[in-house]
Steps between C-alpha positions, in 0.01 A plus 500: 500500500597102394507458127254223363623156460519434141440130370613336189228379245703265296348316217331414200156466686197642292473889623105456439463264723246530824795345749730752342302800489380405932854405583590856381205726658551294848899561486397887394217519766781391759731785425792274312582610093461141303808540198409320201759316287263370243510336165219433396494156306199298634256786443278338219632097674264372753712161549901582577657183709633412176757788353464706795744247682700406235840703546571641135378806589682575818822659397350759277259586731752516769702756287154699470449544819873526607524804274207667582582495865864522535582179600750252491356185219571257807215706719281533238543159404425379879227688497304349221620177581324493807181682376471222229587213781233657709234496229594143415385360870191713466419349159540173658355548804743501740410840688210729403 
């Protein structure tokens, strides 16, 4: 029997959300296990473009996540550095 494909939730998106909470059913419903890497500082802000892209908070987050996974700084690092690139084009419109 295959093992499930796990996918990376990476983010400080609002848990609560209704895109969220779908995203995760569907990727349930379809057999893969969604892991969460979440810290959760826009729960109680509806309007992020501003701090949410500024980069202060990347290397401590970075070390977060590093050490809670086992990974090297550099791929944790990459990792939320393409997360918060990703999010940037959405606020802007770039891609939905």
């Amino acid at each position: 029997m295959s093992r499930a494909p796990r996918l990376l939730w990476l983010g400080t998106y609002e848990s609560d959300y209704p895109r969220t909470r779908v995203l995760h059913a569907g990727l349930r419903e379809l057999g893969a296990e969604p892991l969460a890497c979440h810290r959760p500082v826009w729960e109680l802000t509806r309007h992020k473009a501003g701090e949410f892209l500024s980069p202060r908070r990347l290397p401590k987050t970075a070390a977060l996540y590093a050490r809670a996974r086992d990974l090297s700084l550099r791929t944790a690092a990459t990792a939320l550095a393409v997360e918060r690139v990703a999010e940037a084009h959405r606020l802007r419109g770039l891609y939905p």
